[in-house]
C-alpha positions in Angstrom: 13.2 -7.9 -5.0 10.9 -6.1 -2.1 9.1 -3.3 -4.2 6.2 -3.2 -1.8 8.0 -3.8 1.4 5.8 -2.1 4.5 3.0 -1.3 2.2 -0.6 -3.0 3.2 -3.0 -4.2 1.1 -6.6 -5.8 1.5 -7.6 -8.0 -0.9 -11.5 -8.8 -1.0 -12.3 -12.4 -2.2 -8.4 -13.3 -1.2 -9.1 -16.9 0.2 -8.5 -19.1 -3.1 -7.6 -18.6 -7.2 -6.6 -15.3 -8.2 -7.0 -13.7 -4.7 -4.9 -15.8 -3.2 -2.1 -16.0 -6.0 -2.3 -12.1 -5.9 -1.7 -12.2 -1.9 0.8 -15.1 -2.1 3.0 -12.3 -4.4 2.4 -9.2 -2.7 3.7 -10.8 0.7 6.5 -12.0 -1.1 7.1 -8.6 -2.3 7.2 -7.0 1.5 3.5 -6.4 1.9 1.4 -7.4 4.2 -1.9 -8.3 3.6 -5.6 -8.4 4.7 -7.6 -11.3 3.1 -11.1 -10.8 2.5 -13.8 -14.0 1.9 -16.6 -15.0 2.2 -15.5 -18.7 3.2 -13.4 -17.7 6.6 -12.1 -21.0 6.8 -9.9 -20.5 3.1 -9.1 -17.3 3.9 -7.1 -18.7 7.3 -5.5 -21.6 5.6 -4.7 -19.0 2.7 -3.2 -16.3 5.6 -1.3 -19.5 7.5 0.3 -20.8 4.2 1.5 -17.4 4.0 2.9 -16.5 7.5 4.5 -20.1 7.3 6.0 -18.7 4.3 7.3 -15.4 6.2 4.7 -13.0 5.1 2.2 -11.3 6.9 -1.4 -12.0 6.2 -5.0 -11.5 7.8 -7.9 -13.3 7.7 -10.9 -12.0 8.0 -14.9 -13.5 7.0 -15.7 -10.7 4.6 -19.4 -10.5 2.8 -19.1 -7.9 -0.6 -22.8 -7.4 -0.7 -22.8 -6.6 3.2 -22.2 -3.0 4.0 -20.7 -3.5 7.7 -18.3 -6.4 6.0 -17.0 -4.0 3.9 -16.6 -1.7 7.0 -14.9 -4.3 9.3 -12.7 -5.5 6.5 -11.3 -2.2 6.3 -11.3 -1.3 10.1 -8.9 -4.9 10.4 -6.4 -3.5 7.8 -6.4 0.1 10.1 -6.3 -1.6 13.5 -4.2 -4.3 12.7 -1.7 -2.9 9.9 -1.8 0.6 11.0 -3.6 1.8 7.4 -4.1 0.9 4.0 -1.7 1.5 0.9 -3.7 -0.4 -1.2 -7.1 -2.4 -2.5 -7.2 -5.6 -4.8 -11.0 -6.7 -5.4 -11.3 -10.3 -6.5 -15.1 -10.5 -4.8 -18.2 -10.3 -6.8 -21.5 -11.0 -5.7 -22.9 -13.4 -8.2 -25.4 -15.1 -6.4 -28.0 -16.6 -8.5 -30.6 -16.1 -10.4 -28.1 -13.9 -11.8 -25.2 -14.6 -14.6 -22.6 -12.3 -16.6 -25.3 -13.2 -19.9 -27.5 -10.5 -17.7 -25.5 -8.0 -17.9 -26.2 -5.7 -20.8 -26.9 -2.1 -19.3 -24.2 -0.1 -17.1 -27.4 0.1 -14.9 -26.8 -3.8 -14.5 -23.0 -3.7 -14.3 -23.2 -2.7 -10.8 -24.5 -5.6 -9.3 -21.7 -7.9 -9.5 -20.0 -5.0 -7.4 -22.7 -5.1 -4.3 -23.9 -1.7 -5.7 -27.1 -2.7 -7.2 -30.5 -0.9 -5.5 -32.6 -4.3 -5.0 -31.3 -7.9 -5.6 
């Protein structure tokens, strides 16, 4: 089966675990993908695995919490796949002294997202 054959997809935080599992499917489904990470070195061993394997991936160094990441991430997918059919986010920001115990307001829900005013 090839349910998502031609459609592209960037996946942010795409290098290992779920991201990568997620991207390992959708290329065998027909879609190629951009990977996001933060660690540009996983996310090319992740997008080699999966060329070797006969789908199409990207890799590109990707920072959630970094405006102008987000904004090349998604330029790649235009310039390279000609568009995007779809989004997958795996990232979250949870650099310290932050945890998931902190969150307890929908005010501090947005920080694991990059979307919080002040860090």
């Amino acid at each position: 089966m090839r349910g998502l054959q031609g459609k592209k997809i960037v996946i942010a935080g795409g290098a290992a675990g779920i991201g990568a599992a997620t991207a390992e499917r959708l290329t065998e489904e027909g879609a190629s993908v951009v990977i996001g990470d933060r660690n540009l070195d996983a996310a090319q061993t992740t997008a080699k695995r999966l060329g070797e394997a006969g789908g199409t991936a990207i890799a590109v160094e990707f920072d959630l919490a970094d405006e102008s990441s987000i904004q090349a991430l998604i330029d790649t997918a235009v310039t390279e796949l000609g568009g995007i059919d779809g989004l997958f986010n795996v990232g979250a920001d949870l650099s310290p002294p932050r945890t998931w115990a902190g969150i307890r307001t929908c005010s501090t829900w947005t920080w694991p997202c990059g979307a919080a005013p002040s860090r």
